[in-house]
C-alpha positions in Angstrom: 103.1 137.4 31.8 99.9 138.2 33.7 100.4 139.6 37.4 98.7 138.0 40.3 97.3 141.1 42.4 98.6 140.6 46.4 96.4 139.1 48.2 95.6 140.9 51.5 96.6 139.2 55.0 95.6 140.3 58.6 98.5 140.7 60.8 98.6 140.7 64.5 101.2 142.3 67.4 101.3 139.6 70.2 102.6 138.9 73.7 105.1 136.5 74.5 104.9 135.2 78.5 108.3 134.4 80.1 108.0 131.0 81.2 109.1 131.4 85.1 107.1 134.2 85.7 103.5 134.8 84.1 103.4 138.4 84.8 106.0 139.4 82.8 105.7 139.5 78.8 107.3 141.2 75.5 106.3 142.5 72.5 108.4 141.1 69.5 109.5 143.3 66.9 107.4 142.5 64.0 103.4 141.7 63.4 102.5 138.2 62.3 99.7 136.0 61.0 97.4 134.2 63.8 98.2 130.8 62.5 101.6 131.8 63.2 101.0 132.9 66.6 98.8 129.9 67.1 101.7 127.5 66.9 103.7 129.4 69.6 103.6 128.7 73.3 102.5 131.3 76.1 101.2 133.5 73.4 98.4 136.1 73.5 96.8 137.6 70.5 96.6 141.5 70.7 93.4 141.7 68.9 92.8 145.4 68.2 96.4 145.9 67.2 96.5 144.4 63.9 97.4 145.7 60.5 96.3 144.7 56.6 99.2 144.0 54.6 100.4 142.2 51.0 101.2 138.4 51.5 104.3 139.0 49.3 105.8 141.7 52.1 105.2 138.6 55.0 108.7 136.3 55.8 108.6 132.7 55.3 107.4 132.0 58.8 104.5 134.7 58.6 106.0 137.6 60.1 106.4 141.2 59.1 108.7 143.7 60.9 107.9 146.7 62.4 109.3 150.2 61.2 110.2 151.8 64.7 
């Protein structure tokens, strides 16, 4: 059986914005892929904060935890 070699995926932290009150946002617990960020509302992409990583070590939904 021949091994596929990982492909390589850009991963980004994000904000979330609380819906009541714009100034306030979090930081979830794990890096994910834009398009995944993309589809969430009240979202902001934390650009320089991003990290290279396998496809196979992403979740189903695109996500990747963070080691604290």
């Amino acid at each position: 059986m021949i091994k596929k070699p990982a492909m390589k995926m850009t991963v980004y932290r994000y904000k979330v914005y609380d819906h009541q009150h714009d100034d306030l946002a979090h930081i979830p617990p794990h890096y994910a892929t834009r398009e995944y960020i993309e589809q969430l509302e009240r979202t902001t992409i934390i650009e320089y904060d991003s990290l290279e990583v396998d496809e196979s070590d992403l979740d189903s939904l695109g996500r990747i935890a963070i080691d604290k």
